[in-house]
C-alpha positions as CSV (number, residue, x, y, z in Angstrom):
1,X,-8.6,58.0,95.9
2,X,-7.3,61.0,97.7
3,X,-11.1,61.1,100.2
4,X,-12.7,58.5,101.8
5,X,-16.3,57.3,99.7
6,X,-19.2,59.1,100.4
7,X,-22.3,56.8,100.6
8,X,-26.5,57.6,101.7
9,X,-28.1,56.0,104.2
10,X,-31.4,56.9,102.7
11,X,-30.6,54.7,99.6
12,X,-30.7,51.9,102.0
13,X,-34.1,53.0,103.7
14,X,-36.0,54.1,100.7
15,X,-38.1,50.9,100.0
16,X,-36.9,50.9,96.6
17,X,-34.9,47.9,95.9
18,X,-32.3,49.3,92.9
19,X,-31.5,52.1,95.8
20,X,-31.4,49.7,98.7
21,X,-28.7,47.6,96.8
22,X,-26.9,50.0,95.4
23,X,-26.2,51.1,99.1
24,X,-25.3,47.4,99.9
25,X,-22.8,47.3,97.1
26,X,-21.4,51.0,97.3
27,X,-20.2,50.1,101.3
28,X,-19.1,46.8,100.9
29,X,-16.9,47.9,98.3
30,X,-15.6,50.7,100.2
31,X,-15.1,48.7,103.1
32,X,-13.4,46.5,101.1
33,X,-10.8,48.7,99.4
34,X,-10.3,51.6,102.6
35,X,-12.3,50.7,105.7
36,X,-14.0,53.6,105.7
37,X,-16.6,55.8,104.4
38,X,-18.5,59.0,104.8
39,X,-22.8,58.7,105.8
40,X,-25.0,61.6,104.9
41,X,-28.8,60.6,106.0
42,X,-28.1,59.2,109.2
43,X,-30.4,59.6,112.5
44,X,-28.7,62.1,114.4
45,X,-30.4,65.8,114.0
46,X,-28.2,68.7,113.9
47,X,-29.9,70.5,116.9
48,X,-28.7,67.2,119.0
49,X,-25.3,66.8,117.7
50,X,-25.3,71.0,119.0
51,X,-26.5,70.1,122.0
52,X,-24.0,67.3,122.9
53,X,-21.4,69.5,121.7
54,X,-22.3,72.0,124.3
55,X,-22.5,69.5,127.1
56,X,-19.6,68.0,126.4
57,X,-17.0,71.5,126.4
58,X,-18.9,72.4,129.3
59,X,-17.9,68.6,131.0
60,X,-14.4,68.9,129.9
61,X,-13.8,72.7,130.9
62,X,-14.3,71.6,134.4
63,X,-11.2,72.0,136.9
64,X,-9.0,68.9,136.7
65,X,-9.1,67.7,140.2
66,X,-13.6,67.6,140.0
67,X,-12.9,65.7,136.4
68,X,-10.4,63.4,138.3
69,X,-13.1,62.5,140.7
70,X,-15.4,60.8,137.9
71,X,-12.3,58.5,137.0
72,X,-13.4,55.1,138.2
73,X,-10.5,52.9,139.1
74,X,-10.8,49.1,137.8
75,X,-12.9,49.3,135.1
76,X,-10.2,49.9,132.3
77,X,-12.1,53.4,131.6
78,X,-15.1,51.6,130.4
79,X,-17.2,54.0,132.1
80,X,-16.9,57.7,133.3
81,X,-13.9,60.0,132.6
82,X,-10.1,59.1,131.2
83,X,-7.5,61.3,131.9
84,X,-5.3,63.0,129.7
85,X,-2.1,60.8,128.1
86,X,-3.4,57.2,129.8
87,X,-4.3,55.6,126.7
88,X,-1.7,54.8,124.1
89,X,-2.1,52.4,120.7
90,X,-1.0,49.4,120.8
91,X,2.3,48.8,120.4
92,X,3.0,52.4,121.2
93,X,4.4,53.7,125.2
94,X,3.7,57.7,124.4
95,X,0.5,58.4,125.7
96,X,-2.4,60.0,122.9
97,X,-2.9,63.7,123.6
98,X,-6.0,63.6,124.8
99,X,-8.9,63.0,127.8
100,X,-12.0,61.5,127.3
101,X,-15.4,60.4,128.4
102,X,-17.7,57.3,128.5
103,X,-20.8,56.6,128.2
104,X,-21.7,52.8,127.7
105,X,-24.9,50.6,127.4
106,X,-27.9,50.8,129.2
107,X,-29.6,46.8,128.2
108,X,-32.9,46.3,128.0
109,X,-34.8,44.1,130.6
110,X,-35.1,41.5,128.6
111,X,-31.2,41.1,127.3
112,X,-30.0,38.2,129.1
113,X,-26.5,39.1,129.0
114,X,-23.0,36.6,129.9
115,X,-22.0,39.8,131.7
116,X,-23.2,42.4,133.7
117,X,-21.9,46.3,132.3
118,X,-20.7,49.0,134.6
119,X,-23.2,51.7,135.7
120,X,-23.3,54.9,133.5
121,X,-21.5,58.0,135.9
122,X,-23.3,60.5,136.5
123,X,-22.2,63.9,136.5
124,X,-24.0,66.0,139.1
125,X,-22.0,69.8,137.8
126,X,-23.5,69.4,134.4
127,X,-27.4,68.2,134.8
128,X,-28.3,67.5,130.7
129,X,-25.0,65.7,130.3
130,X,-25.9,62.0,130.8
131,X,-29.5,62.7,128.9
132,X,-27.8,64.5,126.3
133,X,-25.2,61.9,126.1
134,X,-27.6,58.9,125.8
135,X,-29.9,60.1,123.4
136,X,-26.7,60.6,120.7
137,X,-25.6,57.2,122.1
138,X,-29.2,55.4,121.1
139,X,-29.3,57.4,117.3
140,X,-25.7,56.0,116.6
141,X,-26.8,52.8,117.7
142,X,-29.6,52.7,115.6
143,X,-27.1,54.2,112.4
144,X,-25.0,51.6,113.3
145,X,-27.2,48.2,113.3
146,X,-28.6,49.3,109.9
147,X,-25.0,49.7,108.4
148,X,-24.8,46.2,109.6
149,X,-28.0,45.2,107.7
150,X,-26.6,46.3,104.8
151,X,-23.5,44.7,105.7
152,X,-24.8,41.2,106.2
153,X,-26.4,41.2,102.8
154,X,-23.2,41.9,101.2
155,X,-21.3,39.0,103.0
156,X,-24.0,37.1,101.9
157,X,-25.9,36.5,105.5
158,X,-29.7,37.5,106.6
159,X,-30.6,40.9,106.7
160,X,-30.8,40.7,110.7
161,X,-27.8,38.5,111.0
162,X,-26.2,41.2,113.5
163,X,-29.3,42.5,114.9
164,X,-29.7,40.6,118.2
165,X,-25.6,40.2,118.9
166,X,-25.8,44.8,118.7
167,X,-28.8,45.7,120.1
168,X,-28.0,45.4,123.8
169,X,-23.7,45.4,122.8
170,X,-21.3,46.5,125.0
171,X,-20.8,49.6,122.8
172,X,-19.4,53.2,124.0
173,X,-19.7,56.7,123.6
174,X,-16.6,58.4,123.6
175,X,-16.5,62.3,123.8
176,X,-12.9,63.4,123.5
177,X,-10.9,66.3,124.0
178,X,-7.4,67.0,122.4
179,X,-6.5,70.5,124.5
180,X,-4.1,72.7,122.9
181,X,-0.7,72.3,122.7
182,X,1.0,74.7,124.7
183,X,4.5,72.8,124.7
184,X,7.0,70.6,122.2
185,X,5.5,67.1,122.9
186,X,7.3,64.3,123.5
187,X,9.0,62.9,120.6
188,X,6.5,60.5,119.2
189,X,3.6,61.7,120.8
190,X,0.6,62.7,118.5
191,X,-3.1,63.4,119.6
192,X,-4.0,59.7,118.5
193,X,-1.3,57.4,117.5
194,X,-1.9,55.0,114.3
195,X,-4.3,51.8,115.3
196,X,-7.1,50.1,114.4
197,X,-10.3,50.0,116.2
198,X,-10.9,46.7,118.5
199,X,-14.9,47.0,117.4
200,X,-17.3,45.7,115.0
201,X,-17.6,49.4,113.4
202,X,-17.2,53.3,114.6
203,X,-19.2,56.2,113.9
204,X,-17.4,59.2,114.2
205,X,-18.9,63.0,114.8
206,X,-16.5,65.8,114.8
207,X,-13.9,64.2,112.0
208,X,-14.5,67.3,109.9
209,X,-12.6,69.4,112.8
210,X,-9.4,68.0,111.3
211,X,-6.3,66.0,111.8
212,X,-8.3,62.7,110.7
213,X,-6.0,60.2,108.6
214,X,-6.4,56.8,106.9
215,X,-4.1,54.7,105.6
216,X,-4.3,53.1,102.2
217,X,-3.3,49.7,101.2
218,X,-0.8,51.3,99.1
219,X,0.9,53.0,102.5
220,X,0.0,56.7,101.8
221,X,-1.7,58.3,104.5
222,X,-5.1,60.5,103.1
223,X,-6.7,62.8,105.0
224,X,-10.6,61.7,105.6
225,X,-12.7,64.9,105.4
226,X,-16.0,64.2,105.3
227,X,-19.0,67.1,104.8
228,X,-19.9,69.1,107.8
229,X,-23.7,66.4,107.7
230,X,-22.0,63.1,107.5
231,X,-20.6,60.7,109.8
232,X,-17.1,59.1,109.4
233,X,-17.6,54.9,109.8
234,X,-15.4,52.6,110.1
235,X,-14.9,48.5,110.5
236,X,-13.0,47.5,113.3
237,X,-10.9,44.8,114.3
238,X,-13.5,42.2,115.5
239,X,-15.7,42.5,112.1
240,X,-12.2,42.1,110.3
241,X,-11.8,39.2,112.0
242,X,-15.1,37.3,111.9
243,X,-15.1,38.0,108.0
244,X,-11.7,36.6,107.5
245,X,-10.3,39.9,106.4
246,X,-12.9,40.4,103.7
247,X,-13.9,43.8,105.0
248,X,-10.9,46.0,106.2
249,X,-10.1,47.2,109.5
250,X,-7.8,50.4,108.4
251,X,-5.2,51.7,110.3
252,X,-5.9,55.5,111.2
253,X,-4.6,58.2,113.5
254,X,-5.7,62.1,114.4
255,X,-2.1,64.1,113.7
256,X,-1.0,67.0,115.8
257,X,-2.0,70.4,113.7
258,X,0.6,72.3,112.1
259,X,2.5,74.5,114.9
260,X,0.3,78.2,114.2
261,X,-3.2,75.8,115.6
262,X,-1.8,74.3,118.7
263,X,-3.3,76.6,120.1
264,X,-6.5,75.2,119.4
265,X,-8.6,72.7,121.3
266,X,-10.3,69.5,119.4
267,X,-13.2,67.9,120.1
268,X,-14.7,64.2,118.4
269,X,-17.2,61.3,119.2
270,X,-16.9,58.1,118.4
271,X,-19.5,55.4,119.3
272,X,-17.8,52.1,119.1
273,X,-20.5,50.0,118.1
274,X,-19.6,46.3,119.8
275,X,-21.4,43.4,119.8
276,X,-22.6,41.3,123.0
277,X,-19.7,39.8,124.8
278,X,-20.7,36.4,124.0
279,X,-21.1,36.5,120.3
280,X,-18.5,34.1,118.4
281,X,-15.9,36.1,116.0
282,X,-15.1,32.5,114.3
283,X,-14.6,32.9,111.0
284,X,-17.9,33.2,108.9
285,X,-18.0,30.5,106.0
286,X,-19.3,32.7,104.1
287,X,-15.9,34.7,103.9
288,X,-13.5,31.3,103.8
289,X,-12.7,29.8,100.2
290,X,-9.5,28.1,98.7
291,X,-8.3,31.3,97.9
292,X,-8.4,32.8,101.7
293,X,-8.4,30.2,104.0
294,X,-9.1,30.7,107.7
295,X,-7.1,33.1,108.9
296,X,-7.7,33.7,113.1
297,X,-8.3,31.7,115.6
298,X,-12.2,30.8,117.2
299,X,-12.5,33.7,120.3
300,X,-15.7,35.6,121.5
301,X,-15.9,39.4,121.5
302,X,-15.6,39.6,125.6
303,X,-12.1,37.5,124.9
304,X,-11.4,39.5,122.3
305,X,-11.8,43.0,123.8
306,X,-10.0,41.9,127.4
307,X,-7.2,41.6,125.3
308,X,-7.0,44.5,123.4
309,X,-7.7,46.5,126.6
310,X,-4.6,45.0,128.1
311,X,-2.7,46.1,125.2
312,X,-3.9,49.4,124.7
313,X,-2.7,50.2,128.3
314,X,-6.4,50.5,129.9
315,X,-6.3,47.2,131.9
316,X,-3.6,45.3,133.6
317,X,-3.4,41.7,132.6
């Protein structure tokens, strides 16, 4: 396998059974082998991945000191703008060549959340930016709970098993920007160094700009190119977790170009799709047997990603 798998989304929505579970089986395989797939038929329309696109060069071509003014100190950048070099992977001290945006939940009335999330920023130079930003942020959302659907049936749980812990998650749009590289960097330092997602699962736009890599289980990297209409998607740490390694959380990172394209910018969007910060990642007993016994300890996903924050260099402890 020298690409990631290529799967349909609309096999999973067609109302015809065969296709529906030839999805389920097609992704839980994948997920099972890499981590990650490609997803053509998803719910984003081309005209508003365009649009976020435009908003979001025009956000980061901004001066440095008015971008510096949306950083929010004390909320581990779960909100508004990161500046460039602040995050690192874990285990890693260079800094990730890059500066980046968020845009997080907005719950329903009705959520009855543990925790309250930050406010959205709002960005007064660039008016469509927030609306722009939230509309991609509710389509990936809605991708994302029915690649959990189809999920759940394969670990052998209800169809809606995820539903009510996603809906109203503490997930996050993340707009980044990788500016050119005008000097040697730092030994070490590459746009995004090699980690695994804390999350249930990501959904990536912009992959096929380049510089995307996965890591087999046999230890060769591969690049992940996907088609210019599909989505790269992920599992993440937490969904690793809570089915005792069944599905795969695989370590990626975005390499620097080769030297004649540093002098191009890069631009991707993740949504990390999280649950709610109460939801359990215990081990399902669905995923334990004599053969792989329970591997992690109980912890909810709010536990979990305080953690991960700490060690990722976006929160103190």
């Amino acid at each position: 396998m020298n690409n990631i798998p290529s799967v349909d989304l609309s096999d999973f929505t067609s109302g015809d059974p065969d296709r529906k579970q030839k999805f389920v089986n097609e992704i839980g395989k994948a997920y099972e082998e890499i981590g990650f797939v490609a997803l053509k038929n998803h719910f984003l329309d081309q005209e508003l991945i365009d649009d976020l696109y435009k908003e979001v060069k025009a956000f980061f071509d901004l001066p440095v000191e008015i971008k510096r003014s949306y950083e929010i100190e004390g909320l581990g950048g779960q909100r508004g703008y990161v500046s460039f070099g602040k995050e690192h992977a874990k285990g890693k001290k260079e800094g990730d060549l890059k500066e980046f945006w968020h845009f997080g939940q907005i719950p329903s009335q009705d959520a009855n959340l543990p925790e309250e999330y930050p406010e959205n920023v709002e960005v007064k130079e660039i008016p469509k930016f927030n609306e722009t930003g939230m509309k991609a942020y509710r389509m990936l959302e809605k991708t994302g709970i029915y690649v959990l659907r189809a999920l759940a049936l394969y670990i052998g749980l209800d169809e809606n098993y995820f539903d009510y812990w996603a809906s109203n998650g503490n997930s996050i749009l993340r707009p980044i920007h990788y500016p050119p590289i005008l000097n040697e960097p730092p030994k070490g330092a590459v746009r995004a160094g090699a980690h695994g997602d804390i999350n249930l699962i990501t959904l990536l736009m912009g992959a096929s700009a380049g510089g995307l890599q996965v890591l087999r289980k046999d230890g060769e990297w591969i690049d992940a190119i996907p088609n210019e209409d599909e989505l790269v998607i992920n599992v993440g740490d937490m969904l690793e977790r809570h089915t005792n390694n069944k599905l795969c959380s695989t370590i990626h990172r975005v390499v620097n170009p080769p030297r004649e394209e540093w002098g191009k910018p890069r631009y991707s969007i993740p949504f990390f799709m999280h649950p709610r910060g109460d939801m359990k990642l215990n081990c399902l007993p669905e995923c334990i047997d004599d053969d792989n016994p329970k591997a992690y300890d109980d912890i909810t996903a709010g536990e979990f990603l305080h953690e991960r924050l700490v060690e990722i260099g976006l929160l103190k402890k």
